[in-house]
N, C-alpha and C positions, 0 to 999 in steps of 0.2 A: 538668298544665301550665296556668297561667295565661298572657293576653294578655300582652305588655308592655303598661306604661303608654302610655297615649296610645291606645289601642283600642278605650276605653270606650264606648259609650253619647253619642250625639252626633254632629251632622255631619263633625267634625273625624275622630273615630273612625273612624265607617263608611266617609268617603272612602279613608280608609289603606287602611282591611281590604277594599274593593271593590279598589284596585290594587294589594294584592299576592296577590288574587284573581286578579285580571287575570293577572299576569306568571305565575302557575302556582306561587311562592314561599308560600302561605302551604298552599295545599290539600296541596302536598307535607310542607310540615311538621305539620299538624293531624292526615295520618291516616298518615301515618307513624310520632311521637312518642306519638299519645294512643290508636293502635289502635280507637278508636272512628268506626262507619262513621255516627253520627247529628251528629258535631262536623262534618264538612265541611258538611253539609245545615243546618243552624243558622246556619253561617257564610253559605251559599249565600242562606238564607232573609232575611237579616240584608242582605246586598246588594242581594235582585232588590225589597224592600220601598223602598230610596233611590233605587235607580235602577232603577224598571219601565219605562220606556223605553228600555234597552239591550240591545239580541234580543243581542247574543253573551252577554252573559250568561247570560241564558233559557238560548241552545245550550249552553256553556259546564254552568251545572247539568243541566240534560235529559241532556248526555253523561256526566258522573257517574254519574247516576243509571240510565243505562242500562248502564255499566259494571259498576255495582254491582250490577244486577240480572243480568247473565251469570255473574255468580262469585257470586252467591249460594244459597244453599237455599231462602228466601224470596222467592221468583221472581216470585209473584202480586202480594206486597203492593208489593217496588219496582217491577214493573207499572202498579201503580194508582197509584204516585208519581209515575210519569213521565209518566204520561196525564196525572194532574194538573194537571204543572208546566207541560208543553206546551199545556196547555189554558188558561192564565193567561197564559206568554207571546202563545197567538194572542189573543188580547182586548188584553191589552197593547200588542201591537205589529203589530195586524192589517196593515198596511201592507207586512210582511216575507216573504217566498215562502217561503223556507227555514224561519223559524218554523212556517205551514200545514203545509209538507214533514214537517217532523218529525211533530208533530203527528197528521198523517193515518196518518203509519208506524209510530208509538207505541199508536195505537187500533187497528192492527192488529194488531200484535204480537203486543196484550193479549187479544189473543181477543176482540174487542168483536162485535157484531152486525153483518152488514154496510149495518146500516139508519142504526146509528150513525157507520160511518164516511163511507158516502155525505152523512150530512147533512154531517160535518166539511169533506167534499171542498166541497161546494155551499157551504157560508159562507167556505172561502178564495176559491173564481172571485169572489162578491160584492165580496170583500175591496178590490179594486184595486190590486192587488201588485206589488211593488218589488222589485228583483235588489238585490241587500245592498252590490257594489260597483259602480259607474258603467265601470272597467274590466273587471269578468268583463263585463259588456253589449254591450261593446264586441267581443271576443273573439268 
């Protein structure tokens, strides 16, 4: 299965394909139709590239990817995707609590060191972190 037109390569493209990202419309149809679990993650990669400053995205992939790594047999290596991805969102978007959150929970997961996740903990406090909505703060 190819794109439709208009999905190519380009602002105009990737806007499209980042909001029917968004609404949950394309990821369903990608690895639904094409059975392949590397087209979501291309599409995903293709997003967080136009818009690295949007942490639901980041969560948004990282959730995938952690999805993907519970049902899969290759367990270690979506492991070291998801430490990745979470590890690019915090730099990205260090501002975000929940990005950190993930983040520090993904390096554990992974079975990392616990010297490693300690340092991850210690660069979110640095971070000066933001609650994601103005109403959960309130709550």
């Amino acid at each position: 299965m190819r794109l439709p037109a208009g999905y190519g390569i380009g602002w105009p493209g990737i806007f499209r394909l980042y909001f029917l990202l968004y609404r949950g419309k394309l990821l369903h149809t990608v690895t639904c139709e094409l059975f392949l679990p590397f087209r979501p993650q291309c599409v995903f990669e293709r997003a967080v590239a136009a818009f690295p400053l949007t942490h639901s995205l980041w969560l948004q992939y990282g959730t995938y990817l952690e999805t993907q790594a519970g049902s899969a047999s290759g367990n270690a290596r979506l492991a070291a995707a998801t430490v990745d991805v979470y590890g690019r969102a915090a730099r990205n978007c260090p501002w975000m609590g929940c990005v950190w959150e993930r983040a520090v929970r993904a390096l554990d997961r992974a079975g990392a060191e616990p010297e490693q996740v300690e340092e991850m903990y210690g660069r979110a406090l640095q971070a000066g972190l933001q609650v994601g909505d103005r109403r959960a703060a309130e709550l």
